[in-house]
C-alpha positions in Angstrom: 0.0 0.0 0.0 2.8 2.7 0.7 4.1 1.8 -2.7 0.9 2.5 -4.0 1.2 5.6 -2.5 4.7 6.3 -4.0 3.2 5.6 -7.2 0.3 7.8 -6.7 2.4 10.9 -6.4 3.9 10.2 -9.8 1.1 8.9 -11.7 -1.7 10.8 -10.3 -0.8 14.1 -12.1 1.0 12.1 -15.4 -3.2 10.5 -15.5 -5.1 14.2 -14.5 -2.8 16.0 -17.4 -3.3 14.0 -20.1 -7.0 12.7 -18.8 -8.5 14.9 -16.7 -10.8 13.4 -14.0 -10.5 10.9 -11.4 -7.1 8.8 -10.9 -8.4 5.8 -9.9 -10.8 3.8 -11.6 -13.6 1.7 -9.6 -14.9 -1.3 -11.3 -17.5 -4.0 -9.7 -16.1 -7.7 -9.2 -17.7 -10.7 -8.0 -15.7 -11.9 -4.7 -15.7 -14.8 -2.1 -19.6 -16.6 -1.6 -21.1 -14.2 -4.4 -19.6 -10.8 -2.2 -19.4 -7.7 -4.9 -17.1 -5.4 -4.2 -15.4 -2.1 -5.9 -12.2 -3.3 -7.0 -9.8 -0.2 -7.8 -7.0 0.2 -10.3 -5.0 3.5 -11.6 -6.9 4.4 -14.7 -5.3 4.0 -17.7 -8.3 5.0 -20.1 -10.1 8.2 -21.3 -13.3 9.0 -19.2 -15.6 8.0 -22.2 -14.0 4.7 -22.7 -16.8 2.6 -22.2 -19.1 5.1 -25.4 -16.0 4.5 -27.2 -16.1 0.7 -27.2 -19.5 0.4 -28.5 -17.8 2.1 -32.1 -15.1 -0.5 -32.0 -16.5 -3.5 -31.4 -16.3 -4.6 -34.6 -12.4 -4.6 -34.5 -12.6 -6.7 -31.3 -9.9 -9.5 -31.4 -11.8 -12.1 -29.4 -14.6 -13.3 -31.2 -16.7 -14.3 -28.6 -17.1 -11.1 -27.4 -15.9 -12.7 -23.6 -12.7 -10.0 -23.6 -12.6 -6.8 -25.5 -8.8 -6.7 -27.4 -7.6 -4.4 -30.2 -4.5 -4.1 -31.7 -4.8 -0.5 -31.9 -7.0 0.7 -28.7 -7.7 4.8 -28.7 -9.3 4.5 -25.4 -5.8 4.1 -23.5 -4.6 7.5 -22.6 -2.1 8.6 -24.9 -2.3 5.9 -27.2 -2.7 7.4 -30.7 -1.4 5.9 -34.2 0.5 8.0 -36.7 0.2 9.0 -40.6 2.4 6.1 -41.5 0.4 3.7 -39.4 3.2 3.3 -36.3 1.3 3.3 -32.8 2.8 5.8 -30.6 2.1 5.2 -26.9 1.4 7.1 -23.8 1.0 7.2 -20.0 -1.8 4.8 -20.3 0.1 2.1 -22.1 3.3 2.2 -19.4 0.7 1.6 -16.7 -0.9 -0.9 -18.5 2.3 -2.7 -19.9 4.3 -2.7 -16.4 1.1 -3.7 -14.8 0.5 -0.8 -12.3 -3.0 -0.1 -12.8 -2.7 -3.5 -10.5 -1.2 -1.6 -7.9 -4.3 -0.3 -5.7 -5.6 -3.3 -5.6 -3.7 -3.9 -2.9 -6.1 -1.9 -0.9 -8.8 -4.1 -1.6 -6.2 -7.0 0.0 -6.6 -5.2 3.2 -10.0 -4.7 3.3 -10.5 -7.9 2.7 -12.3 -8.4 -0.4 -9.6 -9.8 -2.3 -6.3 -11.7 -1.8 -2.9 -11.4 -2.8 -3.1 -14.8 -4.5 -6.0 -16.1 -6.0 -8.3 -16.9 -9.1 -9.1 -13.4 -10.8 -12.5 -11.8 -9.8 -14.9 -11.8 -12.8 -17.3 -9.2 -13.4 -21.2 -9.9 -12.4 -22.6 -10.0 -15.4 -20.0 -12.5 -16.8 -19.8 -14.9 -13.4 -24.0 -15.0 -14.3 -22.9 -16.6 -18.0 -19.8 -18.6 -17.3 -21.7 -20.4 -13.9 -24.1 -21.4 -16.4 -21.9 -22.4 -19.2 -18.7 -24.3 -17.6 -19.1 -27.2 -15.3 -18.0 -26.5 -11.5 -17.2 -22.9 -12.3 -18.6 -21.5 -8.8 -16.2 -23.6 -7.1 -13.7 -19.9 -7.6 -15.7 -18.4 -5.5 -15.3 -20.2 -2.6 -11.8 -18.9 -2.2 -11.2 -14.8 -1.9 -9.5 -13.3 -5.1 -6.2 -13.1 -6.1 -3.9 -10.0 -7.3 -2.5 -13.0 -9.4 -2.9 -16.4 -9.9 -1.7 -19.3 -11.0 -4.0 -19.4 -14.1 -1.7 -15.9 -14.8 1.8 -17.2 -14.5 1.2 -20.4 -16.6 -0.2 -17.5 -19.6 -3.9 -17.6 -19.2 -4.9 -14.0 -18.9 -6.3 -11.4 -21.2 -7.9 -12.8 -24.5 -6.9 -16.4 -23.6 -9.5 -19.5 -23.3 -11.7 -19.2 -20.3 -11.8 -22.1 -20.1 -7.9 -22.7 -19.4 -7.8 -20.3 -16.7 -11.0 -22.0 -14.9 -9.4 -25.0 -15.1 -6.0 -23.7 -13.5 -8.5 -22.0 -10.8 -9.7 -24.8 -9.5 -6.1 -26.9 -9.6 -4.8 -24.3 -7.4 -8.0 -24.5 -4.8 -7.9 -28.4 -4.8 -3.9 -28.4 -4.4 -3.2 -25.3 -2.1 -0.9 -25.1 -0.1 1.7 -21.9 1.6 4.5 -23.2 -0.8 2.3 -23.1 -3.7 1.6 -19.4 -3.0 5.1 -18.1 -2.7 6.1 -20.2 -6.0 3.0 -18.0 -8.0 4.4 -14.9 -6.1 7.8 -15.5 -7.5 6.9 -16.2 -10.9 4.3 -13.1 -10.9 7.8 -11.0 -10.1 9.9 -13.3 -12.6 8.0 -13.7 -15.7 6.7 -9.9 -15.2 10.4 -8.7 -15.1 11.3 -10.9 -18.0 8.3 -10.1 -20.1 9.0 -7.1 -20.5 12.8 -6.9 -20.6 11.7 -9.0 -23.8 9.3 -6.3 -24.9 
């Protein structure tokens, strides 16, 4: 949390200049037994993000329409693409890229509603599809949610196969145990580091 902090002082005005309006963004999240909860991040997006998507959802990646993915995404703040079709990033794209819009979330760690390590809280209106689509998918939220996972480190996050990263939900519920936390914490710090040294 005082790193959050630290990183507020920074990105909070970096956000405000080239975004005005709030820094943080609020989203809801399905938690532990069905809780909802605000789950924050830093936001990394243009106020009108969400009027936005509705004109480019027909350049959505994932077919299924499950994530929302472009190649080119105007929403993120600073993110604009140039006469000879180069994409020039901004403030919202480092944030995004070096994973600190995950950074508040550590607030909702000590509040409770969430975990450090975890399966990833789902938003309600997708846990109401996937609990009636994939066999034993409820059992995720008998656990609290995670900052990471063990679905993440073994590459199942953003447009990847819900189904994958169900799967790798419930192996890490069934087969917890303290050492299998700290071996997710060290990959999330590994494979983020070496990610994007290879970026």
């Amino acid at each position: 949390c005082f790193i959050t902090l630290i990183l507020t002082i920074f990105l909070g005005p970096a956000i405000f200049i080239a975004s005005p309006g709030p820094i943080f963004f609020k989203q809801k999240r399905v938690g532990r037994n069905g809780k909802v909860f605000n789950m924050y991040k830093f936001r990394s997006m243009y106020m009108d993000a969400e009027e936005r998507k509705k004109e480019l959802m027909a350049q959505n990646r994932v077919k299924d329409g499950m994530m929302f993915k472009l190649e080119y995404d105007p929403r993120i703040i600073g993110c604009k693409k140039k006469a000879d079709g180069t994409i020039k990033k901004g403030v919202g794209n480092f944030i995004r890229d070096w994973s600190l819009d995950e950074f508040p979330q550590f607030f909702n760690v000590l509040k409770g509603d969430m975990s450090l390590i975890g399966p990833r809280p789902e938003r309600p209106l997708f846990v109401e599809k996937f609990k009636e689509e994939i066999p034993r998918y409820m059992i995720k939220h008998q656990v609290r949610p995670g900052m990471t996972g063990w679905a993440q480190v073994c590459g199942f996050r953003g447009d990847t196969s819900i189904e994958g990263r169900i799967e790798h939900d419930i192996f890490y519920i069934e087969n917890w145990t303290l050492s299998f936390d700290i071996k997710i914490l060290f990959l999330t710090v590994f494979k983020g580091f070496v990610n994007k040294n290879a970026y």
